[in-house]
N, C-alpha and C positions, 0 to 999 in steps of 0.2 A: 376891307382889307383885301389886297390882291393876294388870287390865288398862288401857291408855289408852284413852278417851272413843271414837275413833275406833275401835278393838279391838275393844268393846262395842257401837258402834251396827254394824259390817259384821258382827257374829257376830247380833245380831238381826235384820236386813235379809235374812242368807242364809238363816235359820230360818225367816221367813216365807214364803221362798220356797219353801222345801223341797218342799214337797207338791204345789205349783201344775203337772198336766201329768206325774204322774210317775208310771207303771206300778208296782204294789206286785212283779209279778212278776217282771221283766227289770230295774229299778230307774233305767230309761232314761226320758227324757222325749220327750214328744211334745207341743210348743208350737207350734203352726203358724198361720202369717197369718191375720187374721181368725176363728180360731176361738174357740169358750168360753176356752178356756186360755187365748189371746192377749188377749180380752178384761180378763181378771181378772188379767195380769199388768199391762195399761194402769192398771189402775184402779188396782191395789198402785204402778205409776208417778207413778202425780197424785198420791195421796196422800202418800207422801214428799214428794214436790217441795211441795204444800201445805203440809205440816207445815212444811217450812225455807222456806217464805214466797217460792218463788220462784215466775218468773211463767210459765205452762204456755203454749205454745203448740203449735196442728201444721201442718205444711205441707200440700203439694198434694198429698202421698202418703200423710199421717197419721203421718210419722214426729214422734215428739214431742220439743222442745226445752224445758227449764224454764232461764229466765233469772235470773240475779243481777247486777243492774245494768238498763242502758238498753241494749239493741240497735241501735234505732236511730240514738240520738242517737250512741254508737258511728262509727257507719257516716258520720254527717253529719261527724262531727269526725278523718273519716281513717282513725280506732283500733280496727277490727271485733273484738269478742271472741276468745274463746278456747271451743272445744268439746271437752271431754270426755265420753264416754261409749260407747257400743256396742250393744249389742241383745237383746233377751230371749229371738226364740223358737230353735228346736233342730232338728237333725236327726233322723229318726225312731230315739226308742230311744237319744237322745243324752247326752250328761254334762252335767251341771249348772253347767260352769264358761265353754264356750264360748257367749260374748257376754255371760252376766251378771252375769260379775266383773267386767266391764269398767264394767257399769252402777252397779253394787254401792260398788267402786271410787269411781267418781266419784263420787256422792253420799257416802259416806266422806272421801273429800277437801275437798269444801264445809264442812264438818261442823271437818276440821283446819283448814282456813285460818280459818275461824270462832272457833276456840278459841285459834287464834296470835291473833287479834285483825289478822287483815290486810285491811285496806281495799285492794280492788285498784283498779288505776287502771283497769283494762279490762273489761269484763263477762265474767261468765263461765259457762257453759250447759253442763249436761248434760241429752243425747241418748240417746233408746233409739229407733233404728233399727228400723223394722219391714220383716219380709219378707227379712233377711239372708242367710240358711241359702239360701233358694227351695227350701224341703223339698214345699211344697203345689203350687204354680203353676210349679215347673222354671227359675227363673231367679235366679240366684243375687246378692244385693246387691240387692234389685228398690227398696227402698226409696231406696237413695242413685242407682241406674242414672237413676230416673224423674226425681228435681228436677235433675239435671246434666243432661237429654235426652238420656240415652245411649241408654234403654229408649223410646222411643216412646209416651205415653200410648194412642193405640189398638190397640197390639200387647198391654201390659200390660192394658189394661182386658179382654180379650178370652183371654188365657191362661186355660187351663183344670186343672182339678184331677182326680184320679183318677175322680170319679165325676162328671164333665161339669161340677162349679160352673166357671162362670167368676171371674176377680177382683173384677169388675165388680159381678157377684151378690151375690158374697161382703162385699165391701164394704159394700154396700146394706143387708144384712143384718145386718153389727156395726157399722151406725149411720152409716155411713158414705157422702159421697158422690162416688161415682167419677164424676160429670162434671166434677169441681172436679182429677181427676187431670192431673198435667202438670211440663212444668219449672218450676222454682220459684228464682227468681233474685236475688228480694229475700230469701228462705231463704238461700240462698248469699252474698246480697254481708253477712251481717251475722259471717261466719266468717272470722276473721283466722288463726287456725290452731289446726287438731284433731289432737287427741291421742286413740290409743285405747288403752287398758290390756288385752291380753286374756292369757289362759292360754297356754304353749306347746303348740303341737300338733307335739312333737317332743321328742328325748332331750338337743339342745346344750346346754341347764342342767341338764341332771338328772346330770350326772358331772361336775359343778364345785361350786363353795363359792359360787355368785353365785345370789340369789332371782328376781335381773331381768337382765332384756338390754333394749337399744335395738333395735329395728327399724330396717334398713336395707334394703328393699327387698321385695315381691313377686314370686314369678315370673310370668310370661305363665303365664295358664289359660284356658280354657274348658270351653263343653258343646254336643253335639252330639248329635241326634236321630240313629239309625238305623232304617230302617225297610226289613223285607223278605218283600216277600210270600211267598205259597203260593198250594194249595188244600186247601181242609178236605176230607177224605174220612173212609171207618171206619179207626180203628186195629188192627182185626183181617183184614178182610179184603182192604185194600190193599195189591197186592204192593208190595217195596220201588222193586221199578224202575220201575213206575208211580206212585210219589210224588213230590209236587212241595212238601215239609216246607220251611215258613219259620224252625223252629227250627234246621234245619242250615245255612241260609244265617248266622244271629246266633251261633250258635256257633261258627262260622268265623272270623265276626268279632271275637270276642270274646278267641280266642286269635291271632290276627292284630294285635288292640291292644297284647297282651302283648307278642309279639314283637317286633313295630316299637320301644315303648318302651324296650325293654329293648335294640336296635342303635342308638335316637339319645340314647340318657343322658337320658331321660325317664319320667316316670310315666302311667299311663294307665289306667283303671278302670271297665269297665261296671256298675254297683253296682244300675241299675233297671232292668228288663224287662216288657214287656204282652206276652201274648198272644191271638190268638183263634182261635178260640171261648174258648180255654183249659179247655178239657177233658180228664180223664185217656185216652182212648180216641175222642179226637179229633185226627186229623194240623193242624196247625194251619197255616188260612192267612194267619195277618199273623202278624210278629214285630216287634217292637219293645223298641232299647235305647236307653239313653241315657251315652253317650261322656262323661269327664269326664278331660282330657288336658291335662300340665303338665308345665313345665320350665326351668332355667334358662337355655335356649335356647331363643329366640323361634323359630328356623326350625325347628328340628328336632320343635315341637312341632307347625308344620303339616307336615311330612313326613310325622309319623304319620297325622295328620288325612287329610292324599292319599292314603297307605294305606287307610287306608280304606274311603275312596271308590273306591277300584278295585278291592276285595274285596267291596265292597256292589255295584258292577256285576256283577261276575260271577254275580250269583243277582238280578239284576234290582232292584233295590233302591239305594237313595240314602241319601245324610248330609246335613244339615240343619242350620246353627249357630245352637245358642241363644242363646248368650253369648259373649262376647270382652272377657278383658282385657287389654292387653297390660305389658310388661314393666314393673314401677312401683318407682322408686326414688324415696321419701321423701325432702323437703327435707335437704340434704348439710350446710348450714349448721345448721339446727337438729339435726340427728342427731348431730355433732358436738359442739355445744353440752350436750345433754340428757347425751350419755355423758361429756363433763366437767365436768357440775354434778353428775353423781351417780355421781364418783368413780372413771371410768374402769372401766366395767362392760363386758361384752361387748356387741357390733356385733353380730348377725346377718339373715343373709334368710329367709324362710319360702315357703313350697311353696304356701300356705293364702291365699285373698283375703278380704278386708275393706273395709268398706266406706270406710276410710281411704286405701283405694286407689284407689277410684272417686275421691273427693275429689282426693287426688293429683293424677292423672290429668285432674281438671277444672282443676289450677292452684290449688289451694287448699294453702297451706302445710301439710304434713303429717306425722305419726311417729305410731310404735308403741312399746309397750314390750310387754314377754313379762315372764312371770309364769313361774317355774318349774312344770314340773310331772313330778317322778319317776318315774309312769309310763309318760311317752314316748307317753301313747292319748290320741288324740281322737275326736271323734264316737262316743262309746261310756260307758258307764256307769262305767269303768275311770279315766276323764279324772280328774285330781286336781289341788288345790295345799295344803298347808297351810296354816293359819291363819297361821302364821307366816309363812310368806313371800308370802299376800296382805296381809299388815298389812305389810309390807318395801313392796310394790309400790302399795300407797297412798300412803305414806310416800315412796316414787322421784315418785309421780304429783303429789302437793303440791308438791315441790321443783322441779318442771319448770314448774308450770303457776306459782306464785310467782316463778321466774325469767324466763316469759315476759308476765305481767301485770303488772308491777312494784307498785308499794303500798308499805304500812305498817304495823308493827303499833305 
């Protein structure tokens, strides 16, 4: 049986993407803000959106919206569109599914309402969020943080990357320009409600007969710098008791996150480290990690946080919040509505943020759906969905967004 129209264009859309950012050895990608990769997935962006004749726009941040319909006029007459979409780049070494099947997805969709022959009464825009992950610059959602003014344009222009670029730089440099960065309100008021499609980063579909779930909520996350000093000396000839080692202070902490999380029914994970000098045979005098602590309890994930901060005192050292989101429960009326237009599918909450949540969070009507994914892995080259149950989660994503824009075919 041949594939449906929509089938064929999201199996060509991911084939294109395939190669864009992907390590031939680890099989992992590395798409990160503002770089070559990021660049050339923008540009694979316009071009679709070109191709289906919608109208490209970007905000104060560069995140890109392609419209079907009038946004504005929208706006004037009450009736703000509908946004689907998500985001392209990844985390280092990461699976091909989180953020741009979500992208993928939505342009798939546009594609089926097209073929239904449905004229919507609403506009309707897909979004490829730039800067989601915060793999490069350390702050996670940065592109939705910035037009809601959650992130602060001169903190974000000024964040820096592993090897000193600023964002600001970096911007400059993929064409971009960051004195135009900031909140972005006419961006917002033309969003009547977003929807994001993305992959589970978990097992709750992968041990049922259901391809999708609703999203019903975020947990409270964050990230947090730690930093602790030393002094550099030889690694041969300083005795121990005359050492003053910054890795045994971040070490401490590091198993100190464990623990804490693991007494407040939380998660908690150091996953990136600097060192200096960073030398094999040098005691190092700075250490530096960075905290990434979550939970379905809002207090108990700063308990851990004040952990440790009193663990980072004891070796002279401090913690530093990069980001905060807190607890996000997605519109109750539409979550409700979405899982009984498509047939009484599972509810679930996710451990994982998005930038649906920032949205949320500003007041902007909002949900998710999950996309099965068997292997239960995210952020890793393991992450999967099948074809078939991304053509299922198109298929859920048309019937939501045709329920919420009304029309005709």
């Amino acid at each position: 049986m041949p594939l449906p129209s929509h089938a064929v264009g999201f199996r060509r859309m991911w084939e294109d993407l395939h190669p864009i950012g992907r390590d031939p050895g680890s099989g992992g990608y590395r798409r990160f803000a503002w770089s070559r990769e990021d660049a050339l997935l923008r540009e694979w962006f316009a071009g679709e959106c070109a191709a289906r004749g919608l109208d490209l726009t970007t905000d104060r941040m560069g995140n890109q919206w392609a419209w079907w319909g009038d946004p504005d006029a929208a706006v004037h007459a009450g009736t703000p569109g509908i946004v689907i979409g998500s985001h392209l780049d990844s985390v280092p070494d990461g699976g091909a599914f989180d953020g741009p099947l979500g992208v993928v997805s939505a342009l798939a969709t546009v594609d089926l309402l097209r073929a239904s022959g449905v004229r919507p009464g609403r506009p309707i825009a897909v979004v490829n969020m730039v800067d989601e992950e915060g793999a490069r610059f350390g702050v996670a959602c940065a592109g939705s943080r910035v037009i809601t003014g959650v992130l602060d344009a001169d903190r974000a222009r000024g964040l820096t990357d592993a090897d000193g670029v600023s964002m600001a730089e970096a911007m400059r440099h993929a064409g971009q320009d960051p004195d135009h960065l900031g909140r972005d309100d006419e961006t917002l008021a033309r969003i009547g409600t977003f929807i994001e499609l993305h992959v589970e980063q978990g097992r709750h579909l992968a041990d049922t007969e259901h391809p999708v779930a609703v999203g019903s909520d975020i947990w409270p996350h964050g990230r947090w710098r730690i930093d602790v000093p030393g002094e550099a000396n030889h690694a041969g000839t300083t005795r121990l008791q005359d050492r003053d080692d910054a890795m045994l202070g971040l070490a401490a902490l590091v198993i100190a996150a464990r623990r804490s999380a693991h007494e407040q029914g939380c998660v908690a994970t150091v996953g990136k480290i600097a060192v200096t000098p960073n030398g094999v045979n040098a005691i190092p005098s700075a250490a530096t990690g960075w905290l990434d602590a979550r939970g379905a309890d809002e207090q108990a994930v700063h308990r851990v946080v004040a952990e440790m901060g009193e663990v980072a005192g004891d070796f002279g050292g401090r913690v530093t919040q990069e980001s905060w989101t807190p607890t996000t429960a997605f519109d109750p009326a539409l979550v409700r509505r979405m899982a009984t237009r498509l047939g009484g599918i599972p509810v679930i909450g996710t451990g994982a943020g998005h930038d649906a949540g920032i949205l949320a969070n500003h007041g902007i009507r909002s949900a998710m759906l999950f996309v099965r994914n068997p292997t239960g892995i995210s952020h890793s080259p393991e992450e999967f969905a099948s074809e078939d149950d991304c053509v299922a989660g198109i298929e859920a994503l048309h019937d939501v967004v045709l329920d919420c824009v009304g029309g005709a075919a």
